[in-house]
C-alpha positions as CSV (number, residue, x, y, z in Angstrom):
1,X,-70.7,-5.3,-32.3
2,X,-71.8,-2.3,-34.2
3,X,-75.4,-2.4,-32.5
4,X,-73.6,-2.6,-28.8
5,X,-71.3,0.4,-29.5
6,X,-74.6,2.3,-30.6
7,X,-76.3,1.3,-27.7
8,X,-73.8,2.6,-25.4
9,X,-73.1,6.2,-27.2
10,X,-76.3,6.8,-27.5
11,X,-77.0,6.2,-23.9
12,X,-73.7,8.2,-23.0
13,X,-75.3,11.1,-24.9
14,X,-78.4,11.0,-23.2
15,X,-76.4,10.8,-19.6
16,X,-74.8,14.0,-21.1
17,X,-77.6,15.8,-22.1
18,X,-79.5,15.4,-18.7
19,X,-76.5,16.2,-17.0
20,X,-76.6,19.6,-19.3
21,X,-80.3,20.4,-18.5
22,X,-80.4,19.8,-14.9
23,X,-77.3,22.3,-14.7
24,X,-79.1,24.8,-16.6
25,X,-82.3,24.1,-14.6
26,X,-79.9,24.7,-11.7
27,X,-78.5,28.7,-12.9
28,X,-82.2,29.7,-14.0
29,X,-83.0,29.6,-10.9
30,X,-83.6,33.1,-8.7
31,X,-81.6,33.6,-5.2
32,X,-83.1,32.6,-2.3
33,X,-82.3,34.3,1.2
34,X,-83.0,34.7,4.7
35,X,-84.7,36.8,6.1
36,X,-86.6,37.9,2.7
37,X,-86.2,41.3,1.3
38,X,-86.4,43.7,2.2
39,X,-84.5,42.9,5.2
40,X,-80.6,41.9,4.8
41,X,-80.0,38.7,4.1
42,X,-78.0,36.8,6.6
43,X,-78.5,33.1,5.3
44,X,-78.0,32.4,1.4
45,X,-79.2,29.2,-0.4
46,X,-75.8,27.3,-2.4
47,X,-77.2,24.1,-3.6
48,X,-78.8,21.0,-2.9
49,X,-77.8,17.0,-3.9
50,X,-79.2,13.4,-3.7
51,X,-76.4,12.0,-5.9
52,X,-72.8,12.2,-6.9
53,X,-74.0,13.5,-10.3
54,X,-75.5,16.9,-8.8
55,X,-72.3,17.4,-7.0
56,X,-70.3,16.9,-10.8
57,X,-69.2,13.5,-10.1
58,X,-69.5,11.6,-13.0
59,X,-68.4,7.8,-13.5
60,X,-65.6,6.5,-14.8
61,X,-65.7,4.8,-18.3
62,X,-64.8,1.8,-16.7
63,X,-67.5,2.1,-14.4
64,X,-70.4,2.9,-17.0
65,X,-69.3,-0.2,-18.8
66,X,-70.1,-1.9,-15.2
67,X,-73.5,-0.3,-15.0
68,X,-74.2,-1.1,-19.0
69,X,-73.8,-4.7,-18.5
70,X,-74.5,-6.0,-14.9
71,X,-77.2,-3.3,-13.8
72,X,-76.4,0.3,-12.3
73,X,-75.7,0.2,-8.3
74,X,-78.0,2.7,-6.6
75,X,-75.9,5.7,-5.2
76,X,-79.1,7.8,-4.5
77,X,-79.7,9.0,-0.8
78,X,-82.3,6.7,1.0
79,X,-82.6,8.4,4.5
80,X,-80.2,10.5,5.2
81,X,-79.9,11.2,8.7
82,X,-76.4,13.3,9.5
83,X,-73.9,15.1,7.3
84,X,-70.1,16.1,7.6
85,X,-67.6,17.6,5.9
86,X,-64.1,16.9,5.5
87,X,-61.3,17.5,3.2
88,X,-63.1,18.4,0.3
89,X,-65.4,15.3,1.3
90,X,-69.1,15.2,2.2
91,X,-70.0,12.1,4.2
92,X,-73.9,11.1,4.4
93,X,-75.0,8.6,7.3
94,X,-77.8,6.7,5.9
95,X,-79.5,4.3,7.5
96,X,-81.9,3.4,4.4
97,X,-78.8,2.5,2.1
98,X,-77.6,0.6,5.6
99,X,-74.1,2.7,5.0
100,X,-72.6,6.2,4.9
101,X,-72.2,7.8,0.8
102,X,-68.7,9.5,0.5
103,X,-69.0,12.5,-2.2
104,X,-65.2,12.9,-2.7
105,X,-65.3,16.3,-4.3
106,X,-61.4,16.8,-4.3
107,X,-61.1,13.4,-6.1
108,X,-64.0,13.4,-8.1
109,X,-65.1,9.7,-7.0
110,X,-67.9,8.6,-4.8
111,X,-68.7,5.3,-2.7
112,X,-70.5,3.4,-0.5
113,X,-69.3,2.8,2.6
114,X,-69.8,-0.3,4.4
115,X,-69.1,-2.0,7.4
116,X,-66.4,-4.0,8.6
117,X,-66.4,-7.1,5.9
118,X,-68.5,-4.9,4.0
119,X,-71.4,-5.6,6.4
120,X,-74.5,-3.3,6.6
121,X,-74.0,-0.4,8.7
122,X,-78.2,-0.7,10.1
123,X,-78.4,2.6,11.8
124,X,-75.5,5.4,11.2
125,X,-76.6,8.4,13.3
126,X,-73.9,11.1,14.2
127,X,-70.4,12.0,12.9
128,X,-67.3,13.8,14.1
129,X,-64.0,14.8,12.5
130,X,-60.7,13.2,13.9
131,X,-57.4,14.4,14.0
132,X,-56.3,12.9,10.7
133,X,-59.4,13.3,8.9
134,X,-60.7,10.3,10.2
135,X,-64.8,10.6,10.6
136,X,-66.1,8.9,13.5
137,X,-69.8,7.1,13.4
138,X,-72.2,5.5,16.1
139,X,-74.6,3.3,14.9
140,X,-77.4,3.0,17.3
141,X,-79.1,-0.4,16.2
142,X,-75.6,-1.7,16.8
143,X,-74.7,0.1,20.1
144,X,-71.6,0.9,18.6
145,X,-68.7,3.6,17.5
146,X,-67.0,2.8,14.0
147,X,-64.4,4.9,12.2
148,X,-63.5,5.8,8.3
149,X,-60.1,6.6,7.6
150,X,-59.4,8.6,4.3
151,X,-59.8,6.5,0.9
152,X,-60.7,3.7,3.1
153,X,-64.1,2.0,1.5
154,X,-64.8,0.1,5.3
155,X,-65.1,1.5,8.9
156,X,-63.6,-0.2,10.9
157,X,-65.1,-0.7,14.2
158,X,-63.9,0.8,17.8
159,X,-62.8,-1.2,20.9
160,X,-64.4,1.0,23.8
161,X,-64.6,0.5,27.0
162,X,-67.7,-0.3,28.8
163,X,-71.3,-0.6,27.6
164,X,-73.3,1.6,25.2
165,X,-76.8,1.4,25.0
166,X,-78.1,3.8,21.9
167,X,-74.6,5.8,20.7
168,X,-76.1,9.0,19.0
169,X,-74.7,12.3,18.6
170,X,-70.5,12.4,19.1
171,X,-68.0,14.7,19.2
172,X,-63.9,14.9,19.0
173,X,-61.8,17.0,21.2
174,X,-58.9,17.3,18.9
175,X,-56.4,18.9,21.4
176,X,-57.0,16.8,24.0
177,X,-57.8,13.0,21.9
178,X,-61.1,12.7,23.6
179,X,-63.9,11.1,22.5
180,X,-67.7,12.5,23.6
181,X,-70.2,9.9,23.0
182,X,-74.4,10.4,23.9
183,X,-76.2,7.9,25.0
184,X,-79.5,8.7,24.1
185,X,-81.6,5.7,26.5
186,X,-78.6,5.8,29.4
187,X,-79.5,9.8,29.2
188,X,-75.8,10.5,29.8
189,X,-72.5,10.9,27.7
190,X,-69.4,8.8,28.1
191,X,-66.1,9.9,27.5
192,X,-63.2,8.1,25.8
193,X,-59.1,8.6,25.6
194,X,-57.6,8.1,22.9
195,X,-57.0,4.5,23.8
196,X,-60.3,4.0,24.1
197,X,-60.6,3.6,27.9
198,X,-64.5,5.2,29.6
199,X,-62.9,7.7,31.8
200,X,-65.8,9.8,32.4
201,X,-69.8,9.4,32.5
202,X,-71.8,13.3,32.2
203,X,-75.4,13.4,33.3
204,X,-78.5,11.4,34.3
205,X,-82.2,11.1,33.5
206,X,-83.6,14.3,35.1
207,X,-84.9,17.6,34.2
208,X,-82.0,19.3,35.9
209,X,-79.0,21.7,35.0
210,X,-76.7,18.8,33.5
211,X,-79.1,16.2,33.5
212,X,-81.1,14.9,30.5
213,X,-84.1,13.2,29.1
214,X,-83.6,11.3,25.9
215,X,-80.2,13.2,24.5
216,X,-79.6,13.0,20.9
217,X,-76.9,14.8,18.8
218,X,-73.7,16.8,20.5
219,X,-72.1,19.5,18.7
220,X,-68.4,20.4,19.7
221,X,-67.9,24.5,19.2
222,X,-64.7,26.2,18.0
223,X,-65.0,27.9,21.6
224,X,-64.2,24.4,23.5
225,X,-68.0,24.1,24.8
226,X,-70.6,21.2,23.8
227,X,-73.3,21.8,22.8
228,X,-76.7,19.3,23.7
229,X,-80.1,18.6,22.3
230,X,-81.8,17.5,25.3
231,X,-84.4,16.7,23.1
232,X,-87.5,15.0,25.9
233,X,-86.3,18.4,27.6
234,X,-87.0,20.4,24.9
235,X,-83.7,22.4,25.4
236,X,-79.8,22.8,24.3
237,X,-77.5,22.2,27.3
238,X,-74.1,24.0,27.0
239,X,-71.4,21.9,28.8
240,X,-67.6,22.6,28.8
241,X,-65.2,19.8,28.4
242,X,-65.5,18.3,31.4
243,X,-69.0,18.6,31.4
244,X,-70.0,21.6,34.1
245,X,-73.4,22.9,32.9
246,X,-72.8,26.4,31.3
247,X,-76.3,27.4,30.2
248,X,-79.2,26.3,28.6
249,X,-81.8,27.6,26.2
250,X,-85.8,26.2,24.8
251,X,-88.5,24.9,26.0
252,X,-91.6,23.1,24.3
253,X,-93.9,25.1,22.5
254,X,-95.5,25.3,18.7
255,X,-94.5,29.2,18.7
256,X,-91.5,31.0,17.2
257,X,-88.1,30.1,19.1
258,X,-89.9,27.2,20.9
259,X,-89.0,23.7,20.8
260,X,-90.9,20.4,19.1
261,X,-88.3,18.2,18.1
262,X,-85.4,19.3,18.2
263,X,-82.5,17.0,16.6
264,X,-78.8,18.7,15.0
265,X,-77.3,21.2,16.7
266,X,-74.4,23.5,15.7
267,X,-72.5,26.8,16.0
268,X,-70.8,28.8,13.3
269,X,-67.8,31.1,14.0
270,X,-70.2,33.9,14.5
271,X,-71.1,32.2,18.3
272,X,-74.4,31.8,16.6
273,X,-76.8,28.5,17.5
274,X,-78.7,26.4,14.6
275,X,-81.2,24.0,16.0
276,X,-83.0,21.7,13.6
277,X,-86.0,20.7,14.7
278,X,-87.6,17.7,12.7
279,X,-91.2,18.3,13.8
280,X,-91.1,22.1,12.7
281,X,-89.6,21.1,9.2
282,X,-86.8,24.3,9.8
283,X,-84.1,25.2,11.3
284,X,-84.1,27.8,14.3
285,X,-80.9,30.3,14.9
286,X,-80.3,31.9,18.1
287,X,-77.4,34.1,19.7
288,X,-74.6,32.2,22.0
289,X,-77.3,33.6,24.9
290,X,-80.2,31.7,23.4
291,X,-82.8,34.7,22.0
292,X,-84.3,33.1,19.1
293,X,-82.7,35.3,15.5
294,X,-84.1,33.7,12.7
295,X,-86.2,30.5,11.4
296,X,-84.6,29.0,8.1
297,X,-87.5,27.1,6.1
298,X,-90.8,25.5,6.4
299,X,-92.4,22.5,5.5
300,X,-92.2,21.6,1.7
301,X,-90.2,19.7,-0.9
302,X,-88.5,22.6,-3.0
303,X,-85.1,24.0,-2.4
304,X,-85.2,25.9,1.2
305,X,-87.9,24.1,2.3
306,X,-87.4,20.3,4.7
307,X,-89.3,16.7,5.2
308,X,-88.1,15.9,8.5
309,X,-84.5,17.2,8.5
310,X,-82.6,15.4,11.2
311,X,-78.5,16.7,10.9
312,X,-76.5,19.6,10.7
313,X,-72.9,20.5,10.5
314,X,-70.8,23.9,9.0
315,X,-67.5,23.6,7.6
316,X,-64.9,26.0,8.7
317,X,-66.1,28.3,6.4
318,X,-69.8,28.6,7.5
319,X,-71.7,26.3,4.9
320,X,-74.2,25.0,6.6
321,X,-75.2,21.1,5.9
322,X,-78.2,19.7,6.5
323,X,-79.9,16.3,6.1
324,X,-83.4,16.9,4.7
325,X,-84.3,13.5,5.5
326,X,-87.6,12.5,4.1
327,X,-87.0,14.8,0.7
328,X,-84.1,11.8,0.8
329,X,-81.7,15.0,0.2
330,X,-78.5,17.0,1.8
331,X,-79.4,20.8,1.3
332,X,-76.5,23.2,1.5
333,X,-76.9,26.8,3.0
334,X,-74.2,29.9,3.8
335,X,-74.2,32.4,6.5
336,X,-73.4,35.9,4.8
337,X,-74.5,38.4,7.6
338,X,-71.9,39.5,10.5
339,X,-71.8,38.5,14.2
340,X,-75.5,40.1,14.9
């Protein structure tokens, strides 16, 4: 018995003593902004995590025994693929742990979540916030729309009228209840009540104002407009709310400001645009009139730089998310400049 209880303090001691390192790894490091000096820095560097521990959540006793005895479950990111942020919660959609990692910051606790029955969720792609801090998910291998109510450690799946194809990117409408869903190979987005009921179809395959070729993700601004990557376009749409084209901004190109392929899409409260674009290994910001500002990283596997980055959101205080994919990481950003 004495030999066990060795065992495990001495492992607890060395699970402390990493955890110590890799925070003072963390503080040694320099500052990192955009644009570089000397120009003013508009985009600052916070942090960037693969696992609860580099967010400070640590297991409980309880669950270290668990781990000690029957194995450790793997809570690292796989392929992470979109990101969101709720109520002091980070949600990552991960199709290569076939379920979405909660990183409950508020509570301290993380978790897998599965789907319904604890059945693989195959291919999580976008996310949107509800009214009740709810996050809604599609899942394009499944053709479908699930939800994940607060605490809860299953979605549960969503009765919606008519047929999706490939659900991608989605968006909420909180004053209204309405649910914006792309269809990436219908090349259109369907709209849902809050009863679930189709009551609107926007766009066709075309090249178009208001049409699109191969849609992805959606991006709902504080300004009531959605926002598009029209990505076989090479473009953002701009839609309002009942989807009348507004504008539209890109076009393909390996130069600064064009577009390869592009994937997240978001706004801040500045009115200013981030485009991720996998295929350029950055992300591009422009002006609510589309002139290119700013490119945030390159291609690389240290912080600030992206593998295939994929998803995007910012919280409602202007940290920016995003899903470096293939460096299997969430890398978080700020925007510290003014509405230029």
């Amino acid at each position: 018995m004495g030999t066990v209880f060795r065992s495990i303090l001495a492992g607890m001691t060395i699970l402390s003593l990493s955890s110590c390192m890799e925070t003072v790894k963390k503080t040694d490091l320099p500052a990192l902004y955009w644009p570089a000096y000397p120009e003013q820095p508009r985009i600052e560097f916070v942090r960037l995590f693969s696992k609860p521990d580099d967010l400070g959540i640590q297991k409980s006793f309880v669950e270290r025994m668990r781990d000690l005895f029957l194995g450790e479950e793997e809570s690292r990111m796989v392929r992470p693929i979109a990101v969101i942020e709720s109520g002091g919660a980070i949600y990552v959609a991960d199709p290569g742990a076939k379920g979405i990692h909660r990183y409950d910051k508020t509570k301290g606790n993380y978790a897998l979540i599965l789907g319904p029955n604890e059945s693989a969720i195959p291919s999580p792609v976008g996310f949107a916030q509800g009214k009740n801090g709810e996050i809604f998910v599609t899942d394009s291998k499944l053709a479908q729309v699930m939800v994940v109510r607060p605490g809860e450690k299953t979605a549960a799946r969503m009765n919606l009228e008519g047929e999706l194809v490939q659900p991608t990117g989605i968006a909420f409408d909180k004053t209204s209840g309405h649910l914006y869903v792309v269809d990436t190979k219908a090349s259109r987005i369907n709209v849902y009540n809050s009863e679930g009921a189709l009551i609107q179809r926007i766009g066709e395959r075309g090249v178009g104002p208001g049409q699109f070729n191969y849609p992805t993700l959606l991006w709902l601004s504080s300004k009531g407009q959605l926002y598009v990557t029209d990505s076989l376009n090479f473009r953002v749409q701009i839609l309002d709310l009942n989807g009348k084209f507004i504008s539209s901004f890109g076009h393909a190109g390996d130069g600064t400001g064009d577009a390869a392929r592009q994937k997240g899409v978001a706004t801040d409260h500045h009115g200013h645009v981030y485009v991720v674009d996998s295929l350029f290994h950055a992300v591009q910001i422009f002006d609510e009139n589309g002139r290119f500002l700013l490119t945030v990283g390159a291609q690389g596997h240290d912080r600030g730089e992206f593998w295939l980055p994929v998803g995007i959101h910012i919280d409602d205080y202007d940290n920016i998310y995003i899903a470096d994919t293939f460096n299997q990481r969430v890398q978080i950003l700020r925007y510290l400049g003014d509405a230029s």
